[in-house]
N, CA and C atoms of all chains as a GROMACS GRO file, in nm:
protein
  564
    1UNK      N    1   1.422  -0.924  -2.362
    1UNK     CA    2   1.276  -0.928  -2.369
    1UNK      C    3   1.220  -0.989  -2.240
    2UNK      N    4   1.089  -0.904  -2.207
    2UNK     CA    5   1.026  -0.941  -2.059
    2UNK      C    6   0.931  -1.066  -2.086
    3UNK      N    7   0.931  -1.170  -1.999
    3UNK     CA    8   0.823  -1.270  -2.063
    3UNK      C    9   0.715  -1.198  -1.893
    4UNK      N   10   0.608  -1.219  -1.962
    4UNK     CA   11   0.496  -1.162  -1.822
    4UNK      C   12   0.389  -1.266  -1.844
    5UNK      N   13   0.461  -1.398  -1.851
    5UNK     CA   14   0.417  -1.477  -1.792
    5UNK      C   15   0.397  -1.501  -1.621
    6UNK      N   16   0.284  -1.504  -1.584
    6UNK     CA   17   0.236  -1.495  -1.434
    6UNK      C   18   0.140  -1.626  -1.407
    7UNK      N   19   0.190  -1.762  -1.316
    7UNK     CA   20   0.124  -1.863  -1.261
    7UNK      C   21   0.038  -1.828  -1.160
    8UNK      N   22  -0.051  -1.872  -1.102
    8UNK     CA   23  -0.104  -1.858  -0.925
    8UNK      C   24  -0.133  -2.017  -0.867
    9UNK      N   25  -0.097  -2.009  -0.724
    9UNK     CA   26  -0.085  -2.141  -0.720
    9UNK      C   27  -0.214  -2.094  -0.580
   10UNK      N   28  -0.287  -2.199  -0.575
   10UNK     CA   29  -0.453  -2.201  -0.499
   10UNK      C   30  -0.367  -2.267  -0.346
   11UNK      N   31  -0.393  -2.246  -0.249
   11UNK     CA   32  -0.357  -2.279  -0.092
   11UNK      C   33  -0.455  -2.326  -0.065
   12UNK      N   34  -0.465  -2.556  -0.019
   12UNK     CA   35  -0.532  -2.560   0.030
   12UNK      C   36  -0.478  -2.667   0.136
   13UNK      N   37  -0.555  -2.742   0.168
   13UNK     CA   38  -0.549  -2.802   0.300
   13UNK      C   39  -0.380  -2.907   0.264
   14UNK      N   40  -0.311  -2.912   0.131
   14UNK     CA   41  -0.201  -2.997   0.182
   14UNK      C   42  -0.114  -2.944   0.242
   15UNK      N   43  -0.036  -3.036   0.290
   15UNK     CA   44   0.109  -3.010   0.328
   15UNK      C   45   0.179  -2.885   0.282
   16UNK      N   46   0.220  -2.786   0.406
   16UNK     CA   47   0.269  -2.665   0.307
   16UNK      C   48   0.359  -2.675   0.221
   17UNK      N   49   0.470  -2.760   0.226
   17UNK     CA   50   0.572  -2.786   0.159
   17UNK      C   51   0.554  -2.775   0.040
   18UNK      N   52   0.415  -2.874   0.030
   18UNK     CA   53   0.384  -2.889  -0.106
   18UNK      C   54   0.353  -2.762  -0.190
   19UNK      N   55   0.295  -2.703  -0.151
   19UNK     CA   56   0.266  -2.538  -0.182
   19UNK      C   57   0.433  -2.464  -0.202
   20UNK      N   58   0.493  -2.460  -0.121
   20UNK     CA   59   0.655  -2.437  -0.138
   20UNK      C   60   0.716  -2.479  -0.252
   21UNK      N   61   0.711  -2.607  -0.241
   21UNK     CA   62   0.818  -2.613  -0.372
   21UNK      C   63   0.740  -2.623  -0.483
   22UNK      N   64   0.631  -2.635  -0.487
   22UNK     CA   65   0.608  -2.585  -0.684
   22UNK      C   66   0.662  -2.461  -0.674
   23UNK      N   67   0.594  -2.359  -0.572
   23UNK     CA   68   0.585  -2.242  -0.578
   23UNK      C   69   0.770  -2.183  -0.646
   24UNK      N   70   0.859  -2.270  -0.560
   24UNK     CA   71   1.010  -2.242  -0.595
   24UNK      C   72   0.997  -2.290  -0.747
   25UNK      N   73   0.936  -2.394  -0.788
   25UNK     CA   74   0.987  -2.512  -0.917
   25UNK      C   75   0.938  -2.371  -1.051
   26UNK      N   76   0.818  -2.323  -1.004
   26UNK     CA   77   0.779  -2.227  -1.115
   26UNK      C   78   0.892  -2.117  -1.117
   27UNK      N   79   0.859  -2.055  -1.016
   27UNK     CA   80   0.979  -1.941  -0.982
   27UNK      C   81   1.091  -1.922  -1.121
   28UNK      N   82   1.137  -2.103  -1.088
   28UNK     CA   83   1.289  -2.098  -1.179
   28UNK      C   84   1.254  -2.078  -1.297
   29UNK      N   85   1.127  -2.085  -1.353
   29UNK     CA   86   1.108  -2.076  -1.476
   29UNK      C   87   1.057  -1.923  -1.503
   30UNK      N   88   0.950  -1.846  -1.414
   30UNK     CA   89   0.867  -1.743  -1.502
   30UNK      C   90   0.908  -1.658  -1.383
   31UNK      N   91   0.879  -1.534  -1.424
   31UNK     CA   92   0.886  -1.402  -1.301
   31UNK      C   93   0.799  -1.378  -1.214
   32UNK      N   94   0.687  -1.440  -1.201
   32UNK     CA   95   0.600  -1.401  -1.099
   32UNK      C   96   0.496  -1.536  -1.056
   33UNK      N   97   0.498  -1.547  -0.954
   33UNK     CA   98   0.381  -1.672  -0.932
   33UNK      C   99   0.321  -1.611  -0.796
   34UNK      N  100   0.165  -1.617  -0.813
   34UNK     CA  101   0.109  -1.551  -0.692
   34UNK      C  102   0.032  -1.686  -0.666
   35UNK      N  103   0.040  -1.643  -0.501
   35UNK     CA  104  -0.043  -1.720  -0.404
   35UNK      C  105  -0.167  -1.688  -0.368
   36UNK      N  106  -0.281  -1.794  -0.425
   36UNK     CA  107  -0.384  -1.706  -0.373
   36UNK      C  108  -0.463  -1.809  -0.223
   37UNK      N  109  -0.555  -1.739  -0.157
   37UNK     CA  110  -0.618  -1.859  -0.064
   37UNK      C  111  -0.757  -1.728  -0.012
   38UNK      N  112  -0.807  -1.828   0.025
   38UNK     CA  113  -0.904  -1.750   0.082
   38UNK      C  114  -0.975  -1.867   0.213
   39UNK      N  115  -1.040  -1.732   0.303
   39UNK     CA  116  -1.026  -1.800   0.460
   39UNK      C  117  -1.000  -1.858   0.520
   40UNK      N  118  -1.002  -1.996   0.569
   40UNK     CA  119  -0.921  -2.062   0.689
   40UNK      C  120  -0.778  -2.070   0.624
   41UNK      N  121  -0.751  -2.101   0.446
   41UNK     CA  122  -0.619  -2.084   0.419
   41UNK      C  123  -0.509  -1.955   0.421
   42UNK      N  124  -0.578  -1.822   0.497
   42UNK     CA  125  -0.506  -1.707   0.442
   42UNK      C  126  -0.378  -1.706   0.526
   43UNK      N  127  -0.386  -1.755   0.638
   43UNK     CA  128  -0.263  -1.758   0.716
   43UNK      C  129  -0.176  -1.855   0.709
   44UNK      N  130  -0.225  -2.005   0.650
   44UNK     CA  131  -0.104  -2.070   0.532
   44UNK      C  132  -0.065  -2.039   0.393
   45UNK      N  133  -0.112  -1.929   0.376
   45UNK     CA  134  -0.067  -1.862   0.250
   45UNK      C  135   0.080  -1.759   0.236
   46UNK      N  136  -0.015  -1.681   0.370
   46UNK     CA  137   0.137  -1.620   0.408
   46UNK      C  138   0.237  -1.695   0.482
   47UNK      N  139   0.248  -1.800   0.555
   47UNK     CA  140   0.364  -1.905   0.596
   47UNK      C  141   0.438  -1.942   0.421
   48UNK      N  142   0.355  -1.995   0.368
   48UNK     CA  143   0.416  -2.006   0.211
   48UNK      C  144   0.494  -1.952   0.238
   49UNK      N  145   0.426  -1.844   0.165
   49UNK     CA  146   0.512  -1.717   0.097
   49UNK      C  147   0.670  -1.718   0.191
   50UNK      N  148   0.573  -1.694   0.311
   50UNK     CA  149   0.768  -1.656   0.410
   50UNK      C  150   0.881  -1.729   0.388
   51UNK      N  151   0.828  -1.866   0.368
   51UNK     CA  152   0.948  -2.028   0.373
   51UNK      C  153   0.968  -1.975   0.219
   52UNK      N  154   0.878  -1.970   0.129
   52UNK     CA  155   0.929  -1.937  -0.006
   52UNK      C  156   1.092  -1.825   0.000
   53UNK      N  157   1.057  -1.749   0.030
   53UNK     CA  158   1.140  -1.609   0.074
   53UNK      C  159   1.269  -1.622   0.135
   54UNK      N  160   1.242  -1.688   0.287
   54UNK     CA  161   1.391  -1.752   0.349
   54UNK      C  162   1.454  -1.863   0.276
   55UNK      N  163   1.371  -1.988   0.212
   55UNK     CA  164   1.471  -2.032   0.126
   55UNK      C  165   1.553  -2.002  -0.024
   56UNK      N  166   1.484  -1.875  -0.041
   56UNK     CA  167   1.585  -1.886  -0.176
   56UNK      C  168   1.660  -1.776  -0.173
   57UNK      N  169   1.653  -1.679  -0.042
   57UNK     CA  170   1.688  -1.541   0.003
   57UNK      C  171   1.846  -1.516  -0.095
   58UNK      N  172   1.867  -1.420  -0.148
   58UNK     CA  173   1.751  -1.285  -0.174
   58UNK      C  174   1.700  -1.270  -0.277
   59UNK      N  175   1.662  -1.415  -0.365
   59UNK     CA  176   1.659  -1.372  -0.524
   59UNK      C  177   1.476  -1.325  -0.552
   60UNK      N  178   1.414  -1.341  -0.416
   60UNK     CA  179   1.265  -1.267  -0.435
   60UNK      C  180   1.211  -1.216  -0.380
   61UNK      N  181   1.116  -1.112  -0.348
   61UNK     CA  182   1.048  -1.014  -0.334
   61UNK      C  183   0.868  -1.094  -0.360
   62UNK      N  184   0.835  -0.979  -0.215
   62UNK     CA  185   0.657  -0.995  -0.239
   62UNK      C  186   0.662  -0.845  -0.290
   63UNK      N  187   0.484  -0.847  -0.415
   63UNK     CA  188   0.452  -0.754  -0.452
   63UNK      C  189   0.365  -0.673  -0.403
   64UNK      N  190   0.251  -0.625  -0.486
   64UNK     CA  191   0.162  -0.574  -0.417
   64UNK      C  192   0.028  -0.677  -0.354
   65UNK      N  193   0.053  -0.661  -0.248
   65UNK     CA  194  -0.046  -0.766  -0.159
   65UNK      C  195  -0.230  -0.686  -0.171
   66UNK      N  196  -0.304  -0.830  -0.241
   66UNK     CA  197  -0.458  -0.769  -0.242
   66UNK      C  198  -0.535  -0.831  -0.116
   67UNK      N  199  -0.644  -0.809  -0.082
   67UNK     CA  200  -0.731  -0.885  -0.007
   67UNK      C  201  -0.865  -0.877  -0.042
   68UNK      N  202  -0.909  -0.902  -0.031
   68UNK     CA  203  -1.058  -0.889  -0.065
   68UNK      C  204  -1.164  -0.960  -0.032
   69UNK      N  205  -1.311  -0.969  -0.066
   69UNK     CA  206  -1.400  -1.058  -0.046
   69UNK      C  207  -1.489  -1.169  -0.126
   70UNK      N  208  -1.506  -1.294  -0.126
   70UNK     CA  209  -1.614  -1.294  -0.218
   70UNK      C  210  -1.731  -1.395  -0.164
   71UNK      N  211  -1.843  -1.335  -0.228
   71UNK     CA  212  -1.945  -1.418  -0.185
   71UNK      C  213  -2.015  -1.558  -0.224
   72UNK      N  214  -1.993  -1.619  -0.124
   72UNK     CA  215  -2.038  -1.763  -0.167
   72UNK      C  216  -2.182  -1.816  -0.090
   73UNK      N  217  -2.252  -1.940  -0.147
   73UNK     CA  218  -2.340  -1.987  -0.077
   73UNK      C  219  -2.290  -2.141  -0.044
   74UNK      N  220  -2.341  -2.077   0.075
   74UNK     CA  221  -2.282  -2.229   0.182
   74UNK      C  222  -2.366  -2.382   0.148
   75UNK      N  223  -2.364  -2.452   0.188
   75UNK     CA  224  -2.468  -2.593   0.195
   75UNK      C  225  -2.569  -2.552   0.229
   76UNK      N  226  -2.615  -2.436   0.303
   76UNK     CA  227  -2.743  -2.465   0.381
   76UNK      C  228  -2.834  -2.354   0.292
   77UNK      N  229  -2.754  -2.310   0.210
   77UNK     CA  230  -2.864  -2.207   0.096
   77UNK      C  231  -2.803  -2.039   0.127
   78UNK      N  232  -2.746  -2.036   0.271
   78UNK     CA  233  -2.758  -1.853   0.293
   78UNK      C  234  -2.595  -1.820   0.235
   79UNK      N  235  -2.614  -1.712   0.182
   79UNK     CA  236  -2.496  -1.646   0.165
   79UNK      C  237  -2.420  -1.619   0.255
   80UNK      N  238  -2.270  -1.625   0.238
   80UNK     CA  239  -2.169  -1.594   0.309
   80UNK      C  240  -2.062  -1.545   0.240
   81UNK      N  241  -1.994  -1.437   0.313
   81UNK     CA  242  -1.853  -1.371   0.247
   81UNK      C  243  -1.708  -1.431   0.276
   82UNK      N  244  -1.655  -1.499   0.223
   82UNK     CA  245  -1.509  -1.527   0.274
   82UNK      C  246  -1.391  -1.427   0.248
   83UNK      N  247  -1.313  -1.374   0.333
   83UNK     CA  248  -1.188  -1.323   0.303
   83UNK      C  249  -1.124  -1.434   0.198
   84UNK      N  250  -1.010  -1.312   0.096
   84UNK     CA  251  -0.952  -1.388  -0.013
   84UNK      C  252  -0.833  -1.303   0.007
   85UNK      N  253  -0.724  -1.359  -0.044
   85UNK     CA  254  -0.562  -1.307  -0.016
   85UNK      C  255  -0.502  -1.368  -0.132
   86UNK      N  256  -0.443  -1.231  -0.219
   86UNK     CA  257  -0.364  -1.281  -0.360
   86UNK      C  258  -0.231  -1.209  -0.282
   87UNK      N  259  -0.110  -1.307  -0.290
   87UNK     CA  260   0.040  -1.269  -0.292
   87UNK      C  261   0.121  -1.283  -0.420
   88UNK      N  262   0.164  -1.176  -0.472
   88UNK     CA  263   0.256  -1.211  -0.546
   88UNK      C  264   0.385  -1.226  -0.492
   89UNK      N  265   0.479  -1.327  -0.580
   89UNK     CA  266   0.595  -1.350  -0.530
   89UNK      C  267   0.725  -1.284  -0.672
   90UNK      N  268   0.765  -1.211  -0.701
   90UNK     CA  269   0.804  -1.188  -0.842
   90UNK      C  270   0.981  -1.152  -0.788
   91UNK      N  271   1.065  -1.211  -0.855
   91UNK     CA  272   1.226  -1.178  -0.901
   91UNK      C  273   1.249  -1.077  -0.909
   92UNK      N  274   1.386  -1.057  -0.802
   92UNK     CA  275   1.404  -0.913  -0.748
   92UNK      C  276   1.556  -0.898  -0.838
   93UNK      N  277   1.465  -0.727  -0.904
   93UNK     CA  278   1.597  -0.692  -0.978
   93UNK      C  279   1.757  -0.719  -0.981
   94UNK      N  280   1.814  -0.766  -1.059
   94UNK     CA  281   1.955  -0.809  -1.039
   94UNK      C  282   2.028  -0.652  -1.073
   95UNK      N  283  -0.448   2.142   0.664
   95UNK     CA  284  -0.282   2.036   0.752
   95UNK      C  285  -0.364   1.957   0.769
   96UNK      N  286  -0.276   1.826   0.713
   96UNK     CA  287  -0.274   1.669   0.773
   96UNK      C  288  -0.229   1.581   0.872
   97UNK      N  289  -0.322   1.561   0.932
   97UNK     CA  290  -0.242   1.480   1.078
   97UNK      C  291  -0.220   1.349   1.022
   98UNK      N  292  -0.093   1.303   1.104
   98UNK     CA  293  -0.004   1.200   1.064
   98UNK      C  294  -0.088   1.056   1.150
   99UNK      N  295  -0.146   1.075   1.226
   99UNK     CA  296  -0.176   1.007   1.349
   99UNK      C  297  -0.240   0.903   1.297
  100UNK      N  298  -0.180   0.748   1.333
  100UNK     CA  299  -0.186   0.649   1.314
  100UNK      C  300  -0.228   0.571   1.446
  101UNK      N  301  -0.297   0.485   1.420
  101UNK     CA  302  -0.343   0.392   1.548
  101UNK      C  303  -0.329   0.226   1.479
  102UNK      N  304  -0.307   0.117   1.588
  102UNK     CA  305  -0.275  -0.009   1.591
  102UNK      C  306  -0.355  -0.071   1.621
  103UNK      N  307  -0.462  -0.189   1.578
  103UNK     CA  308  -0.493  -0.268   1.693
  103UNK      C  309  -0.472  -0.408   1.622
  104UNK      N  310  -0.464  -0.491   1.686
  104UNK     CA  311  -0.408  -0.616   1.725
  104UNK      C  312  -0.508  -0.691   1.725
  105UNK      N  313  -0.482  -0.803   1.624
  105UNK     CA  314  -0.652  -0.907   1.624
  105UNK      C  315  -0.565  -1.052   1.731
  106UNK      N  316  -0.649  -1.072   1.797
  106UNK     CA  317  -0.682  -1.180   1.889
  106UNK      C  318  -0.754  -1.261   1.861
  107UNK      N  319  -0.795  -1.332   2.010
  107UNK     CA  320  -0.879  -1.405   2.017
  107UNK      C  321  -1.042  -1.370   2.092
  108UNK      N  322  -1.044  -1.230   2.084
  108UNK     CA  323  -1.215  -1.161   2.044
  108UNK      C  324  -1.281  -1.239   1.954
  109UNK      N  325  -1.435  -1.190   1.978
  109UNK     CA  326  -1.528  -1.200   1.883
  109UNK      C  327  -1.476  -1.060   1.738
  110UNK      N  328  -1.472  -1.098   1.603
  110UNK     CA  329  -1.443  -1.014   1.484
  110UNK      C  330  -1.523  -0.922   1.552
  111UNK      N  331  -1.623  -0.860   1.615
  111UNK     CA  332  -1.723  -0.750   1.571
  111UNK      C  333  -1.639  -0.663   1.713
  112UNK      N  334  -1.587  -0.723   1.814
  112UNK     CA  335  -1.519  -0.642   1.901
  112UNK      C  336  -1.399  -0.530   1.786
  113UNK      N  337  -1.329  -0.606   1.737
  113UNK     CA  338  -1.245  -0.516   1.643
  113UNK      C  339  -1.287  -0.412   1.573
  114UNK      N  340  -1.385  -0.513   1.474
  114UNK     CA  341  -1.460  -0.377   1.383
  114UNK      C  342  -1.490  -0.240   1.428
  115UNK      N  343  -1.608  -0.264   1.535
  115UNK     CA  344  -1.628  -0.180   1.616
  115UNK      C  345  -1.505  -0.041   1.650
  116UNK      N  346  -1.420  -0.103   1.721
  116UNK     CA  347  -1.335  -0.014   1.746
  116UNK      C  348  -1.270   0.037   1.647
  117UNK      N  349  -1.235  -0.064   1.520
  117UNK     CA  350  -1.152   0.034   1.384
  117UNK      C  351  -1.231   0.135   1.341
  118UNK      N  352  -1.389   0.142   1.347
  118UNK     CA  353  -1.460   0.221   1.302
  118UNK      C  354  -1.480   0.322   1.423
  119UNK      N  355  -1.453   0.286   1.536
  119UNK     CA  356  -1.495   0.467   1.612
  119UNK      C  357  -1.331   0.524   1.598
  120UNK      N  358  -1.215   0.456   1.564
  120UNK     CA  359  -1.094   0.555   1.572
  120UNK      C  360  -1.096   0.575   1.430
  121UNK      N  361  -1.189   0.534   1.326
  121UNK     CA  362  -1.167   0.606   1.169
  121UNK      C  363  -1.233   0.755   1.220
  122UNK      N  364  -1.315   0.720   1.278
  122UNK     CA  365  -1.382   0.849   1.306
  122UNK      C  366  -1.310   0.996   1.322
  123UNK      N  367  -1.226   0.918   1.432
  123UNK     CA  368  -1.135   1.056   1.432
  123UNK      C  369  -0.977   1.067   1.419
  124UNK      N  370  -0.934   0.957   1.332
  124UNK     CA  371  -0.801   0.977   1.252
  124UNK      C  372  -0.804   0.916   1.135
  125UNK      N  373  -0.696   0.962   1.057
  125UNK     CA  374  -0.699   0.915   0.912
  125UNK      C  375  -0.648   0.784   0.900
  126UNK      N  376  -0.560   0.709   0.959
  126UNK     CA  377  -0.541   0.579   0.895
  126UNK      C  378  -0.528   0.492   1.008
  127UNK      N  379  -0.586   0.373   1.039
  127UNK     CA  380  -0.605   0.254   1.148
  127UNK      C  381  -0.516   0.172   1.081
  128UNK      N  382  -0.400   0.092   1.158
  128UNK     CA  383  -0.335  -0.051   1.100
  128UNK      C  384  -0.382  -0.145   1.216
  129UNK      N  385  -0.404  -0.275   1.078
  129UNK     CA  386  -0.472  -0.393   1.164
  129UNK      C  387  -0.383  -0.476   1.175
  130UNK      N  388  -0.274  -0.552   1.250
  130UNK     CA  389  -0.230  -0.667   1.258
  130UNK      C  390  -0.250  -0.754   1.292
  131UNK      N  391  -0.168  -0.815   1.247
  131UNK     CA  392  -0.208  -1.008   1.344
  131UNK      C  393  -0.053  -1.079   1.308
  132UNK      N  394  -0.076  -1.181   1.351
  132UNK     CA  395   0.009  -1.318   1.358
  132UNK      C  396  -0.066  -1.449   1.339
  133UNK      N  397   0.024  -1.518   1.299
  133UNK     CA  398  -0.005  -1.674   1.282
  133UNK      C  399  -0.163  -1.693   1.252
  134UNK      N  400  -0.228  -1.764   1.361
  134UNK     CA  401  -0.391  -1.770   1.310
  134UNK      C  402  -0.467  -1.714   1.324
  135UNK      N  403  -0.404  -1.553   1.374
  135UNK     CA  404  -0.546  -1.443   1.356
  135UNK      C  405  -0.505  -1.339   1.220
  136UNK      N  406  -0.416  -1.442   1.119
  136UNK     CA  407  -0.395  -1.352   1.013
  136UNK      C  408  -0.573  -1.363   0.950
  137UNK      N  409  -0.631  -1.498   0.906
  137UNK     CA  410  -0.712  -1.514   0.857
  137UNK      C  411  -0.813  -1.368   0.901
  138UNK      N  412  -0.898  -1.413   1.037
  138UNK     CA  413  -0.971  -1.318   1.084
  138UNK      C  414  -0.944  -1.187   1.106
  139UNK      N  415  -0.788  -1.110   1.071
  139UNK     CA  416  -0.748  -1.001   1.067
  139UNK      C  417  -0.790  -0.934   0.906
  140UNK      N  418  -0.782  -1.064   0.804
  140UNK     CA  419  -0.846  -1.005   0.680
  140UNK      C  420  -1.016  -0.958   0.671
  141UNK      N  421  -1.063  -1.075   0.780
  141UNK     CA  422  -1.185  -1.054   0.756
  141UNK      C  423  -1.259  -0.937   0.845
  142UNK      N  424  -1.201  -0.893   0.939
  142UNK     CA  425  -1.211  -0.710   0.992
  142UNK      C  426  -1.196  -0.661   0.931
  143UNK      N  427  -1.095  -0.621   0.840
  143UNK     CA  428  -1.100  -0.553   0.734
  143UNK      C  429  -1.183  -0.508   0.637
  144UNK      N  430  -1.232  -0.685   0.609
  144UNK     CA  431  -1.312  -0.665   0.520
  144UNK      C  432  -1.449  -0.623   0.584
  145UNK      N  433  -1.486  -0.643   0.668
  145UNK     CA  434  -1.624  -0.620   0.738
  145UNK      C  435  -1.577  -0.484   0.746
  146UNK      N  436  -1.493  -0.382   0.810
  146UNK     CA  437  -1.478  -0.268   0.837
  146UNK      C  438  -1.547  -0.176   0.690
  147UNK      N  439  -1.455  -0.206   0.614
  147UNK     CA  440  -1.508  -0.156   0.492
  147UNK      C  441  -1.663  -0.202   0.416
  148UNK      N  442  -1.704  -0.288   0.432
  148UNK     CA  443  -1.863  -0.326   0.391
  148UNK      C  444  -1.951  -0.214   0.474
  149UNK      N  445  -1.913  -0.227   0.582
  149UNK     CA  446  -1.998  -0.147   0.661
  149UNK      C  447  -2.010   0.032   0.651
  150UNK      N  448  -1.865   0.062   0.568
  150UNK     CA  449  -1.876   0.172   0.593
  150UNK      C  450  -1.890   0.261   0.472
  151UNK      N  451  -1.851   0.153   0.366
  151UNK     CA  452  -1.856   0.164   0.209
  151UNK      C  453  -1.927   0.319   0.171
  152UNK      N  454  -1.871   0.409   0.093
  152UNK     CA  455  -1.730   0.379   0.051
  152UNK      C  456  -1.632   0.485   0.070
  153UNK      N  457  -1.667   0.472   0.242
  153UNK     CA  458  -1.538   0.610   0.265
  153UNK      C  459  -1.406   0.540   0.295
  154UNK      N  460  -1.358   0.413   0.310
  154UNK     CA  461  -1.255   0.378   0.394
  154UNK      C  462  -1.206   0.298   0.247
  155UNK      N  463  -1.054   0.316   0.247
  155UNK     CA  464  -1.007   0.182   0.139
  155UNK      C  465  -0.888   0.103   0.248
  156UNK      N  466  -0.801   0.005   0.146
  156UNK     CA  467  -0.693  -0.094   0.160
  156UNK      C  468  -0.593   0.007   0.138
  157UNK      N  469  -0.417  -0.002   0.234
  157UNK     CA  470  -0.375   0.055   0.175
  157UNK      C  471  -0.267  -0.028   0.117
  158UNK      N  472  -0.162   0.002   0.188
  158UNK     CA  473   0.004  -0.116   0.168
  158UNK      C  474  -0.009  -0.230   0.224
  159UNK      N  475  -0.060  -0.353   0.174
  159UNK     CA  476  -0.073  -0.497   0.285
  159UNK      C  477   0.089  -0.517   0.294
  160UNK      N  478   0.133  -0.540   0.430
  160UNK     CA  479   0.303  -0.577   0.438
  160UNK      C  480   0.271  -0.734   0.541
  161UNK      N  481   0.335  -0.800   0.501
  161UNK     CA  482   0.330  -0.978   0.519
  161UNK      C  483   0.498  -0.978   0.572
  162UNK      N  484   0.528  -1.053   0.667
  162UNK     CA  485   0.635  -1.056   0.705
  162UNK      C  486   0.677  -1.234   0.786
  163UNK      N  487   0.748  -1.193   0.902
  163UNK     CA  488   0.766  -1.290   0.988
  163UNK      C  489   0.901  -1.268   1.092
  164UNK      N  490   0.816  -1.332   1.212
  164UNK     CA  491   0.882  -1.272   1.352
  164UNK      C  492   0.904  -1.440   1.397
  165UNK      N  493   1.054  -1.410   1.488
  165UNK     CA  494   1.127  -1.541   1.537
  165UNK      C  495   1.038  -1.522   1.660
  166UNK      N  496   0.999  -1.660   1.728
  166UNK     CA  497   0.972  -1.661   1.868
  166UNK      C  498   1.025  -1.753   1.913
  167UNK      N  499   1.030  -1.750   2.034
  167UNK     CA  500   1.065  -1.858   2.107
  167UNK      C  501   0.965  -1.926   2.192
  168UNK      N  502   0.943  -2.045   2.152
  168UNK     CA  503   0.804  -2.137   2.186
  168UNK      C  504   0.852  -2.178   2.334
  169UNK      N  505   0.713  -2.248   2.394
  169UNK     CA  506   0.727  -2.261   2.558
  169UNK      C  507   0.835  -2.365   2.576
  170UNK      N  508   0.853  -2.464   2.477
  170UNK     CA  509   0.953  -2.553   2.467
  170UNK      C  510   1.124  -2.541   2.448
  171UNK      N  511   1.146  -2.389   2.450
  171UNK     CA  512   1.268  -2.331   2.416
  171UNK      C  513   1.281  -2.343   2.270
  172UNK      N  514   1.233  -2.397   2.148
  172UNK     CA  515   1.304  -2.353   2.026
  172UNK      C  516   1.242  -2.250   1.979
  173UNK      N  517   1.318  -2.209   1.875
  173UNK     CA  518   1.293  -2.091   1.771
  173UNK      C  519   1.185  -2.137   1.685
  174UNK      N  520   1.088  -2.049   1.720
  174UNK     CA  521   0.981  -2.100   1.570
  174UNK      C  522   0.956  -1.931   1.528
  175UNK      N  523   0.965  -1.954   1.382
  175UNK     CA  524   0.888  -1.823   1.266
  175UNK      C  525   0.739  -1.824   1.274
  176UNK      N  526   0.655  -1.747   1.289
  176UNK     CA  527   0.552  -1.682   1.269
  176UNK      C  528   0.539  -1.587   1.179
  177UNK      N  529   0.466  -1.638   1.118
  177UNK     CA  530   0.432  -1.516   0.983
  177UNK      C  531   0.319  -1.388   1.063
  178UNK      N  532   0.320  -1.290   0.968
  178UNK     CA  533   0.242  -1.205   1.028
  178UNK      C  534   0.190  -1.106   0.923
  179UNK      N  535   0.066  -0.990   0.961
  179UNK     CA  536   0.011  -0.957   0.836
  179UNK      C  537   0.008  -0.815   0.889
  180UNK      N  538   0.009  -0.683   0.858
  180UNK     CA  539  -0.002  -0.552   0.856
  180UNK      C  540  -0.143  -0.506   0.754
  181UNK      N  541  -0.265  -0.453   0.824
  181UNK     CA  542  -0.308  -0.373   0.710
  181UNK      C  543  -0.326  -0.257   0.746
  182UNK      N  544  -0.338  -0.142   0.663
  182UNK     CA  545  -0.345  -0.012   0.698
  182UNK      C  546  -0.515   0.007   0.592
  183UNK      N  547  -0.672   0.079   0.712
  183UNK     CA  548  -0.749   0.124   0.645
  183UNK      C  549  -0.735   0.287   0.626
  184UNK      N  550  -0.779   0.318   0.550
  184UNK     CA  551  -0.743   0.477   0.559
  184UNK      C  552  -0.882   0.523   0.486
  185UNK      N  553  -0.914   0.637   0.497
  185UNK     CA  554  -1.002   0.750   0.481
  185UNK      C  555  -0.976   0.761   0.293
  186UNK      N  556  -1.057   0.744   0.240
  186UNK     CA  557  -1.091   0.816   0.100
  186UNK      C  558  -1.075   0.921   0.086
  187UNK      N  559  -1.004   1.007   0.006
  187UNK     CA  560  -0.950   1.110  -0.032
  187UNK      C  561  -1.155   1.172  -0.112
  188UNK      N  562  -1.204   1.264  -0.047
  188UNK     CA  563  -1.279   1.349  -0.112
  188UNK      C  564  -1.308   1.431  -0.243
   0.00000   0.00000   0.00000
């Protein structure tokens, strides 16, 4: 039986590590945990993901990678769009 | 007949609207543009994207996002990983 249980873990300003190893700690438990971040974090999102990948090589696989936009209002009242980046990370067939 | 013809461009350290610009005059005349980047122009490589498509809504989609990572060798002589991001926009099927 498939459990499709799916975590997401949010990328923000700590230590990537820290983002790393939950990201591994869930792993051992459920099949899929996605990374999500959006703008200044999208490019420590994908560092994650990579260190995720080389350290536990080869037991995981990225899925289908989204991107997208969403709109927020800043402090000063005007709208603004930030880029957003969901990675999944899911257990590669044995 | 479908032309295969693919084009590259490479996000830097431009202003975002230099890119856009150009992803949108080569949509013009081929079917699929890939956007890359590295390290900290992954962020602003999402957000061409995303501007590409706002602007042109809704002939252009997302296609395969591929996330990876390339060894370099820093000015200091060691090996450092860089993550890196692939997107492909492509033409809406009619």
């Amino acid at each position: 039986m498939l459990s499709n249980t799916t975590e997401t873990i949010f990328i923000g300003k700590k230590p990537l590590m820290t983002y790393v190893t939950s990201a591994i700690i869930q792993l051992s438990t459920i099949p899929v945990v996605t990374i999500k971040a959006r703008g200044q974090s999208i490019g420590p999102a994908v560092d994650v993901v990579q260190i995720v990948l080389q350290r536990t090589k080869p037991a995981y696989s990225v899925g289908d990678v989204k991107i997208g936009s969403e709109s927020l209002v800043s402090s000063d009242g005007k709208n603004r769009n930030v880029s957003t980046i969901e990675i999944p990370i899911k257990r590669n067939a044995k």
